[in-house]
N, C-alpha and C positions, 0 to 999 in steps of 0.2 A: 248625824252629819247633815242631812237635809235641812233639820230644822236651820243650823249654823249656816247653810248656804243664804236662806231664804231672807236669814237676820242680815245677812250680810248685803242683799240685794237691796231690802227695803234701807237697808241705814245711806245707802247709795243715792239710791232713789231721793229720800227726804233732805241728802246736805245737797243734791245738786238743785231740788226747787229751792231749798235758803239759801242757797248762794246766785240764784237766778238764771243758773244754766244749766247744762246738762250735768250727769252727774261725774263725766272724765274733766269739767273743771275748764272742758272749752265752748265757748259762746254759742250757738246753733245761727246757722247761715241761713239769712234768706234772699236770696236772689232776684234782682229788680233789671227790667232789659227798657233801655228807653228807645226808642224809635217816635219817626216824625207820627203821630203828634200824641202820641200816648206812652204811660211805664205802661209793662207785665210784669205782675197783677196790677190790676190799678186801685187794688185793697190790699196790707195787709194787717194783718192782725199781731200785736205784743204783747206783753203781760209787764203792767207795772213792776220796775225794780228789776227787769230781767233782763239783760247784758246778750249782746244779740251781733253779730256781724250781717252786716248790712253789702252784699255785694252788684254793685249797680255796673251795668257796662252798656255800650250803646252798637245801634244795628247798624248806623248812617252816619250821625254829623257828631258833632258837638253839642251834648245837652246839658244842664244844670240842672241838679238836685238842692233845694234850699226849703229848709223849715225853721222859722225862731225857737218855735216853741219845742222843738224837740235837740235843735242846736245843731241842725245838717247842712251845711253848707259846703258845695262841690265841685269841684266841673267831670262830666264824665267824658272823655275820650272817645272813639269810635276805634281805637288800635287796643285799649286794653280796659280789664275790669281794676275798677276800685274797690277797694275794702274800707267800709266807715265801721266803724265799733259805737253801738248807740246804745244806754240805760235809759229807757224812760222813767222816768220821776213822779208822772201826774196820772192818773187814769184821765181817759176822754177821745173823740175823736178830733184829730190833726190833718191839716191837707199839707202835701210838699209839692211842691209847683219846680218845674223849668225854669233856670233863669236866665239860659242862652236862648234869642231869637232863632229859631228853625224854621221858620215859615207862616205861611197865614194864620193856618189854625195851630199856632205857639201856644197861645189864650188858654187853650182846652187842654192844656195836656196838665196834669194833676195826680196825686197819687193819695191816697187817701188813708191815714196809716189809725186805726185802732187801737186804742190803748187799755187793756182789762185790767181789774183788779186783781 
């Protein structure tokens, strides 16, 4: 009977990495906070092909999440969190930048998202 548990963990295991997320089949959350003039984290990391909820929400004003290359484009609210659902396609590193003006140091504020194989 163990051994049967153990097959049955691992066959879990293996379709939730080929299907790019976990193995109950839903996306794994990572959570992005924007405030003036920075996200947290200001890295994260992905795994090519892997299907991901992206939940961003903000401490203060109105900020924008926008990447071409990953296809993020947002506004984030200060009253509530947003949910993006994102596949990345390409391995490499990506920057997602603010696109609502918040202040002087707008410029700076960048998130930097990692993409593995």
């Amino acid at each position: 009977m163990k051994i049967h548990r153990a097959l049955a963990l691992a066959l879990l295991f293996l379709i939730g990495r080929a299907s790019g997320g976990r193995a109950d089949g839903v996306p794994r959350a990572v959570e992005i906070t924007a405030r003036r003039f920075e996200f947290v984290p200001s890295t994260i990391t992905l795994r090519k092909g892997e299907t991901v909820t992206l939940v961003v929400k903000s401490e203060d004003v109105i900020h924008g999440l926008f990447s071409r290359d990953l296809k993020i484009d947002t506004d984030i609210d200060p009253d509530k969190a947003q949910e993006l659902t994102v596949t990345p396609l390409k391995a490499g590193k990506f920057v997602a930048i603010c696109h609502h003006f918040c202040g002087a140091q707008h410029g700076n504020m960048k998130l930097t998202v990692v993409v593995e194989e």
